[in-house]
N, C-alpha and C positions, 0 to 999 in steps of 0.2 A: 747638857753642857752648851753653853753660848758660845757661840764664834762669832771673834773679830771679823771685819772685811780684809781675809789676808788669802791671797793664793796658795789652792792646797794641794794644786797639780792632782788632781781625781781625774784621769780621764777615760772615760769608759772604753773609748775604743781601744785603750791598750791593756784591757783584760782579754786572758784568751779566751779562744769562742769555744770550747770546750766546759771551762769555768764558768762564764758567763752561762751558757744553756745550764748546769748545774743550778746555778742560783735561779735563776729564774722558774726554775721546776718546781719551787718549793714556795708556800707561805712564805716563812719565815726570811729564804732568800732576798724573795720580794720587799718585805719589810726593813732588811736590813738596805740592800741594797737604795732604797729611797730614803733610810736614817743617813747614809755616807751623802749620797747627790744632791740632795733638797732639804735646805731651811725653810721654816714659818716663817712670817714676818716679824715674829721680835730676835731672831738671830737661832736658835732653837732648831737641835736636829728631829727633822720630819718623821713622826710617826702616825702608821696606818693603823687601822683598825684590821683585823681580820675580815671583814665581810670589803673593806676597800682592798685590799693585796690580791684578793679574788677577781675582784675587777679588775685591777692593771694585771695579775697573769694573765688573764682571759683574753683581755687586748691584744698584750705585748706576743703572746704566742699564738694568738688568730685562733684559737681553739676553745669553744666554737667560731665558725668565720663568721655568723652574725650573732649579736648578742642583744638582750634584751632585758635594761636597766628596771627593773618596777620594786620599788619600796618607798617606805614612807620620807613623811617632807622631812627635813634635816640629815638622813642617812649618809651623803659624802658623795653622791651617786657622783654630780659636777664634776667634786674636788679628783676622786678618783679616774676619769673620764682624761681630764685635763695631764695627771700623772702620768696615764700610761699610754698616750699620745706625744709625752714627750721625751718615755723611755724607749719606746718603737720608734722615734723619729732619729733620738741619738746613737741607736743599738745597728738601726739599718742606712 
């Protein structure tokens, strides 16, 4: 589904943080959660791969507290990196 540029009042920090930690616990959470927040660039709701949702939970819930990115060229390692930097930015 394509979205206009129209305000869609998403805003995270008024999900409760009970909620929030739910979603976040899970794949799938993660994924959706980044379909609702984040468009591509032709307007298109943002989809992770499963091996990328692993990296932003891993991020976003510091667990482990370092982590170490190694797969091959084109994998998302960036794209995923960049994501869950700026769901940890907006969460905390």
């Amino acid at each position: 589904m394509v979205k206009d540029n129209v305000n869609l009042n998403r805003k995270i920090d008024q999900i409760e943080p009970q909620k929030l930690k739910n979603v976040l616990s899970s794949r799938e959470g993660i994924k959706n959660l980044c379909n609702a927040y984040f468009f591509d660039d032709q307007g298109r709701d943002l989809e992770l791969t499963d091996y990328q949702a692993d990296i932003v939970k891993s991020l976003v819930l510091k667990n482990p507290k370092r982590n170490l990115l190694w797969a091959t060229t084109r994998a998302g390692k960036s794209f995923a990196l960049a994501i869950g930097a700026i769901l940890a930015a907006m969460i905390r």
